[in-house]
C-alpha positions in Angstrom: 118.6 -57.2 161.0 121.7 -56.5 158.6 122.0 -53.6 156.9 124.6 -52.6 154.2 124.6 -49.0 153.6 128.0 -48.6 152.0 127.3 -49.5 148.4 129.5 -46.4 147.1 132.4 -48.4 148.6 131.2 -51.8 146.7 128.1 -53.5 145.6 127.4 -57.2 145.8 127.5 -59.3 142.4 124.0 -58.8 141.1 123.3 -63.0 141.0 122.8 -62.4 137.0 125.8 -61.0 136.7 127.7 -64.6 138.8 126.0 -66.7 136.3 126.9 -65.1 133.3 130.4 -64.8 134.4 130.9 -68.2 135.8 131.3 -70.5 132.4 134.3 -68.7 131.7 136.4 -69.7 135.0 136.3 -73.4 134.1 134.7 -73.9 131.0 136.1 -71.1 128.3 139.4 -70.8 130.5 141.0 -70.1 126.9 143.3 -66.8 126.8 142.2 -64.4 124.5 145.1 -63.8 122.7 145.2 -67.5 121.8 144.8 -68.8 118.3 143.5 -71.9 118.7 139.8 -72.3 119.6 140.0 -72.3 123.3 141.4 -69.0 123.2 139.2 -67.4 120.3 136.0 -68.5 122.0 137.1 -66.3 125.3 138.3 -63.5 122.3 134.8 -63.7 121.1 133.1 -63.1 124.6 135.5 -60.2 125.4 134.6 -58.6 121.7 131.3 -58.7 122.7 131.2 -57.3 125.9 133.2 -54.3 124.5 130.1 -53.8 122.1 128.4 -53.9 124.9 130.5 -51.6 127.2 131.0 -48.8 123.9 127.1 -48.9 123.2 126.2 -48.0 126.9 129.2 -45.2 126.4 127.6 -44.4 122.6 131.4 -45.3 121.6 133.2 -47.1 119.5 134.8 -50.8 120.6 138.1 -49.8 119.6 137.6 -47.0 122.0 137.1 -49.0 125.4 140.2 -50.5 127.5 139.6 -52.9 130.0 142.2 -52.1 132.8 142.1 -53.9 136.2 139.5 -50.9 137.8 138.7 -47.4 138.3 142.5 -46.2 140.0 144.1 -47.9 137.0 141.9 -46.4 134.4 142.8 -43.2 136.2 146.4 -43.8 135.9 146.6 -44.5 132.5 144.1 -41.3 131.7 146.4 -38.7 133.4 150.0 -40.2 133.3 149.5 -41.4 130.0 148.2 -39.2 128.0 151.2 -36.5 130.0 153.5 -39.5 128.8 152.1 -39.2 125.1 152.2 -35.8 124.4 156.0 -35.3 126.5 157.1 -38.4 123.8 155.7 -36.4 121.2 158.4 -33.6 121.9 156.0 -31.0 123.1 157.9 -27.8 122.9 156.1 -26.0 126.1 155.6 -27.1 130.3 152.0 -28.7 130.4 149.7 -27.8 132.3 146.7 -29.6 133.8 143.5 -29.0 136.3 142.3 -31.1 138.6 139.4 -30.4 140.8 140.1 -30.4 144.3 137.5 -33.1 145.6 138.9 -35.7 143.4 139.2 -39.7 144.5 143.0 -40.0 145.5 142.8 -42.0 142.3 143.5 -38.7 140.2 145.3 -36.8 142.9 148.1 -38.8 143.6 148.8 -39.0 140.1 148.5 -35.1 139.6 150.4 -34.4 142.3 153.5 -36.8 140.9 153.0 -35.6 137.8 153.5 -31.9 139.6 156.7 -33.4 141.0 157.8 -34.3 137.8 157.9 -30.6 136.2 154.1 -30.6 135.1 152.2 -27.8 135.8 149.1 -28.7 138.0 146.1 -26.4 139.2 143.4 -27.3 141.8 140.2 -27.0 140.8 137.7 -25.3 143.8 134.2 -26.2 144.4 131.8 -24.2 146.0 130.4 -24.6 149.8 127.8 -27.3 148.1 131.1 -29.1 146.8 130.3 -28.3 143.4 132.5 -27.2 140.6 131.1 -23.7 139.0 131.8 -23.0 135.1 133.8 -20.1 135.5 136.6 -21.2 138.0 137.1 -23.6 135.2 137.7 -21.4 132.8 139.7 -18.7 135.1 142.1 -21.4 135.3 142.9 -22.6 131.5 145.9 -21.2 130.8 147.8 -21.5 126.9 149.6 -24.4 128.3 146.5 -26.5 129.0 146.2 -30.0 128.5 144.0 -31.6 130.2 141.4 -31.3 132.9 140.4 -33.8 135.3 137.0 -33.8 137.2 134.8 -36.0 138.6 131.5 -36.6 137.7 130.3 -38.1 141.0 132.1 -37.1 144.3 132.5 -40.5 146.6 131.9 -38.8 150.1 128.9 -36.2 149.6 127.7 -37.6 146.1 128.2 -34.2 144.7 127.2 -34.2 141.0 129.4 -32.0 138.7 128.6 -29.8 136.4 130.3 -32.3 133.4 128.2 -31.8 130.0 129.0 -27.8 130.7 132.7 -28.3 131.4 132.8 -30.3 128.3 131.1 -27.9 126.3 133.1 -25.0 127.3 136.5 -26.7 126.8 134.9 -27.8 123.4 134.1 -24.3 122.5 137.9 -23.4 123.4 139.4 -25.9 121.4 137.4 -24.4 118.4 138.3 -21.0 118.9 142.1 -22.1 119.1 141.6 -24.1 116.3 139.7 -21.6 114.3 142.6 -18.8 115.1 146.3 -21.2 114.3 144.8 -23.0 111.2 147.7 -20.5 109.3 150.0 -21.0 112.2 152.7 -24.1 111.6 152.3 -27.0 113.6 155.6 -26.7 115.2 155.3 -23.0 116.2 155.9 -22.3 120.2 152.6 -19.8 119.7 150.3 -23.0 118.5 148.0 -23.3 121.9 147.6 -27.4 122.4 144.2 -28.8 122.3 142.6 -29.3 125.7 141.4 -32.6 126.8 138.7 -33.7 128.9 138.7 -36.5 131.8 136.1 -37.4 134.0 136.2 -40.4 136.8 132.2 -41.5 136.1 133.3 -44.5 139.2 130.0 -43.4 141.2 127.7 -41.6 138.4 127.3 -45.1 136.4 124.1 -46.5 137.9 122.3 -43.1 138.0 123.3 -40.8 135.1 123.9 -40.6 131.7 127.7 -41.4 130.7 127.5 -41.3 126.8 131.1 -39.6 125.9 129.8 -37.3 123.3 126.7 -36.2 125.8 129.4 -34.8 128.1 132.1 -34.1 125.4 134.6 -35.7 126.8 137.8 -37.6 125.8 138.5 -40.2 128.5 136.1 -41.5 130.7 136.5 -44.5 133.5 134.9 -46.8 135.7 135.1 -49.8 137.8 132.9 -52.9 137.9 132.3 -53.2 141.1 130.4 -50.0 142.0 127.7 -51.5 139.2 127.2 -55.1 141.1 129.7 -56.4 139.0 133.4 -57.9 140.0 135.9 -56.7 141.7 139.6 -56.3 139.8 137.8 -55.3 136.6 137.6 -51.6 134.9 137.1 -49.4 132.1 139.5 -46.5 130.2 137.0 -44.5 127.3 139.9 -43.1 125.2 138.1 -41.2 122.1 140.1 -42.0 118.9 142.7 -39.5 118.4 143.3 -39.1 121.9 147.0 -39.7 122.5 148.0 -42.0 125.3 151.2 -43.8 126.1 150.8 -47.3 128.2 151.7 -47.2 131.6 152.2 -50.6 131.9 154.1 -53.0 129.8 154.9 -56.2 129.0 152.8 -57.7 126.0 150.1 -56.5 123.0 147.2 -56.5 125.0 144.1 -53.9 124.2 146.0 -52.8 120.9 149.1 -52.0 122.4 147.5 -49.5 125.2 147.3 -51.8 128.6 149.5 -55.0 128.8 148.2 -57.9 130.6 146.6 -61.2 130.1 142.2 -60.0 129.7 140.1 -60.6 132.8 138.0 -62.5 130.5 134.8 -63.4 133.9 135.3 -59.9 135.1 134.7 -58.7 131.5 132.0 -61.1 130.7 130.3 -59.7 134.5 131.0 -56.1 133.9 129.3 -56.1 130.9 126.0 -58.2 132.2 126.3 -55.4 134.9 126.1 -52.3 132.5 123.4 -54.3 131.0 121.3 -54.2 133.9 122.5 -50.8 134.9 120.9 -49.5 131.5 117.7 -51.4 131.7 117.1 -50.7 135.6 118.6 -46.9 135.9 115.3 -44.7 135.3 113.2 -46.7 138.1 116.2 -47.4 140.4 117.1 -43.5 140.1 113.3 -42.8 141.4 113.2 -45.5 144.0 116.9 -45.5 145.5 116.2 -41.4 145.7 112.5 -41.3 147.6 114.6 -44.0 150.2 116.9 -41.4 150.4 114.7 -38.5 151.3 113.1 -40.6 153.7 116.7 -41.7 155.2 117.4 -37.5 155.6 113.9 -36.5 156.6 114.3 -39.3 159.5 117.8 -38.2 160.5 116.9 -33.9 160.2 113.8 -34.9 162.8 115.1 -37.6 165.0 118.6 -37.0 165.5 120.0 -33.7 167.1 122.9 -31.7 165.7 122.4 -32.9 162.0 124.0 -31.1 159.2 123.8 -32.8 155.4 126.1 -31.8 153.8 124.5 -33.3 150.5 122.8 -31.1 148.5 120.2 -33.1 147.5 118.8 -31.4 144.6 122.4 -31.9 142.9 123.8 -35.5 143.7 123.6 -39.2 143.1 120.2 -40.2 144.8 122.5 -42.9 146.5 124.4 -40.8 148.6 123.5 -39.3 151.7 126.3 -37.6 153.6 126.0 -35.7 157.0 128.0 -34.6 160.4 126.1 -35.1 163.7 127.5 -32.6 165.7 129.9 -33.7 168.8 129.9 -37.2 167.6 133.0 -38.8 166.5 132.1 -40.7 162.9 134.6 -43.4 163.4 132.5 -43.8 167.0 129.2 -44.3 165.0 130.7 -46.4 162.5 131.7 -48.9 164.9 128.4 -48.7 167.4 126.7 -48.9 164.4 128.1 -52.2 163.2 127.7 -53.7 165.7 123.8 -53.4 165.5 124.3 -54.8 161.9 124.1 -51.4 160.0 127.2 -51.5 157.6 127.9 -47.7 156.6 131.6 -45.6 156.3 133.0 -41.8 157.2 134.2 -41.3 153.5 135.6 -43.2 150.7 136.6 -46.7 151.5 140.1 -46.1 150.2 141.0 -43.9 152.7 139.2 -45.9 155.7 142.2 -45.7 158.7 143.5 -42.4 156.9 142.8 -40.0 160.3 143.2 -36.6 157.8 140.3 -34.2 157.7 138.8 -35.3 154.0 140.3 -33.4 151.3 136.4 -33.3 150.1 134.6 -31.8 152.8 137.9 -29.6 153.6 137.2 -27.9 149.7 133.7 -27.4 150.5 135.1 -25.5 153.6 134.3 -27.4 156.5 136.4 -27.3 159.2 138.7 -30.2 160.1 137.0 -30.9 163.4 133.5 -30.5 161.9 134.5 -33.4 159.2 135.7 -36.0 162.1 132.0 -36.1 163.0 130.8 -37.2 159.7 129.0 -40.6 158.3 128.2 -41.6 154.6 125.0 -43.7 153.9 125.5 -45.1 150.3 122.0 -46.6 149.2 121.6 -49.3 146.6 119.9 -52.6 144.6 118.5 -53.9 147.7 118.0 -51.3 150.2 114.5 -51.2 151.7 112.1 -49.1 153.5 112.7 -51.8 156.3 115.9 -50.9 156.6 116.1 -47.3 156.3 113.6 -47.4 159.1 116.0 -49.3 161.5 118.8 -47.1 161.0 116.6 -44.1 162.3 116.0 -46.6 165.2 118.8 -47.4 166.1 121.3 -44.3 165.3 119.5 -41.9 167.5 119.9 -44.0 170.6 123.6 -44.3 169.9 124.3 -40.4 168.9 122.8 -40.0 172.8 125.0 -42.4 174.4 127.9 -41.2 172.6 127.2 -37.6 172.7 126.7 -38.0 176.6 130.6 -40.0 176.4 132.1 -37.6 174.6 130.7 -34.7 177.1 131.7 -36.4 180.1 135.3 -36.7 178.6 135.5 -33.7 178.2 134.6 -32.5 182.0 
């Protein structure tokens, strides 16, 4: 039997999704951006899968950026919005949070930002690996710009607290507002608005992602966590939100994002969120009872389990635990090779040896995290196949555990 248990680190094309998309690798090959028919049929598909894409996000078209996936949309979020406001002559050091169990997606672009002379803070998250209200607002300083978190965590599925973080840092941006109406615009005591980003990757196929829902001001995703393509993404940008293109070289997306459109991967991304929305409520209920029964299995039949999921507060995809004395890369592999397909963490860091930066801010020990797997449920998961992984990973666990104890001696 094969089993695929990583759908966190990609989903298959739903075959709905292949079919709309495949027309428009041969037969509308036009480039957007054309004017002659060719091109304006492919501009017409691409308008209308933004419709589609800003009615799932209760936005506006003009308010969705197709970028090449998730780490771009990132990109562009964070370095340029920091790019926007710096070319706008702000008179004061920015400064910007970031939660600490963030896809390197946003941290690598924090921390250069941080090397750049931008003021960064790290967001903690509680032993559950969830972000609590008021660390957030400890942290908001008068030179706050922007916070970052993530509305899904990869590893443990962690769901944060997003509609109250945006609430909050509405309710600040009012107060400020309310008390420097009379102050000038160019006065060093004006405090700058604050804006609000969350990476929504993971949380797509499970929870509601409306912008105004979770008050925020940038929101992105990738197509192929939604059994759409790969190489296609999304950047919400509310309008008034300033942002500076990170990457140049034509007029693309109203001057925001340069670059010939993905036009298949747009027409698939769409057909994907279409599914998504007309799917989500029963797939939520099904994909979460597997899950239960996947941790129930595991608590009972295999010794030394810890979940570090909390259950009651995640994606009911993700299911994320250490067995005890039991190397995770070891499973991984012993694993495979009886046709169960499941990771140790997020796929971009697969070969990366370092403790997760995840399970490290929920403050498990570095040791502790090398024993851990991820089972990322999906579409096509079964009861079938949850019950052969509780066949055959307590088996292995035994033979490995037995391995690693003789080494030891």
């Amino acid at each position: 039997m094969k089993v695929y248990l990583d759908y966190s680190a990609t989903t298959p094309v739903d075959p709905v999704v292949y079919r709309a998309m495949r027309p428009y690798f041969s037969q509308v090959f036009g480039n957007p951006a054309s004017l002659h028919s060719y091109g304006q049929v492919a501009r017409a598909a691409v308008d209308q899968a933004r419709q589609v894409v800003a009615d799932f996000l209760g936005a506006q078209p003009q308010e969705i950026i197709f970028t090449s996936g998730a780490t771009e949309s990132d990109n562009l979020a964070i370095g340029g919005l920091i790019a926007s406001l710096k070319a706008n002559n702000c008179s004061f050091k920015p400064h910007i949070i970031v939660s600490s169990i963030e896809h390197d997606a946003v941290r690598q672009p924090a921390r250069q930002l941080e090397q750049l002379g931008v003021e960064v803070s790290w967001l903690p998250v509680n032993n559950r690996g969830i972000v609590e209200i008021n660390s957030v607002e400890r942290l908001i300083k008068p030179n706050t710009v922007l916070v970052s978190v993530i509305y899904v965590n990869s590893e443990t599925g962690a769901r944060q607290p997003i509609r109250e973080i945006g609430e909050l840092l509405k309710k600040i941006n009012k107060t400020r507002e309310a008390t420097q109406r009379n102050i000038d615009a160019n006065s060093a005591q004006r405090l700058p608005h604050i804006y609000f980003h969350t990476d929504a990757t993971q949380a797509i196929n499970y929870f509601d992602c409306r912008a105004d829902y979770l008050h925020c001001d940038l929101l992105s995703f990738s197509g192929h966590k939604i059994y759409g393509p790969k190489g296609i993404g999304v950047l919400y940008v509310r309008s008034g939100t300033p942002l500076q293109p990170i990457q140049l070289g034509g007029h693309q997306e109203n001057n925001r994002r340069s670059g010939t459109l993905n036009v298949p991967g747009i027409v698939g991304l769409a057909k994907a969120l279409e599914l998504v929305a007309d799917q989500q409520v029963e797939e939520v209920k099904r994909i979460g009872g597997l899950r239960q029964r996947l941790v129930e299995g595991l608590i009972h039949q295999v010794p030394g389990v810890v979940v570090n999921t909390e259950l009651s507060q995640a994606s009911p995809a993700h299911a994320h635990v250490s067995i005890m004395r039991v190397e995770g890369e070891s499973m991984l592999l012993a694993l495979d090779l009886v046709g169960i397909a499941v990771s140790t963490g997020s796929a971009c860091a697969a070969g990366n040896l370092e403790a997760s930066n995840t399970l490290l801010a929920m403050g498990i020990t570095p040791e502790i995290s090398h024993y851990s797997l991820r089972f990322s449920l999906g579409r096509w998961t079964t009861a079938a196949e949850i019950d052969y992984v509780l066949e055959q990973l307590p088996p292995i666990v035994q033979r490995l555990s037995h391995l690693s104890a003789n080494l030891k001696i």
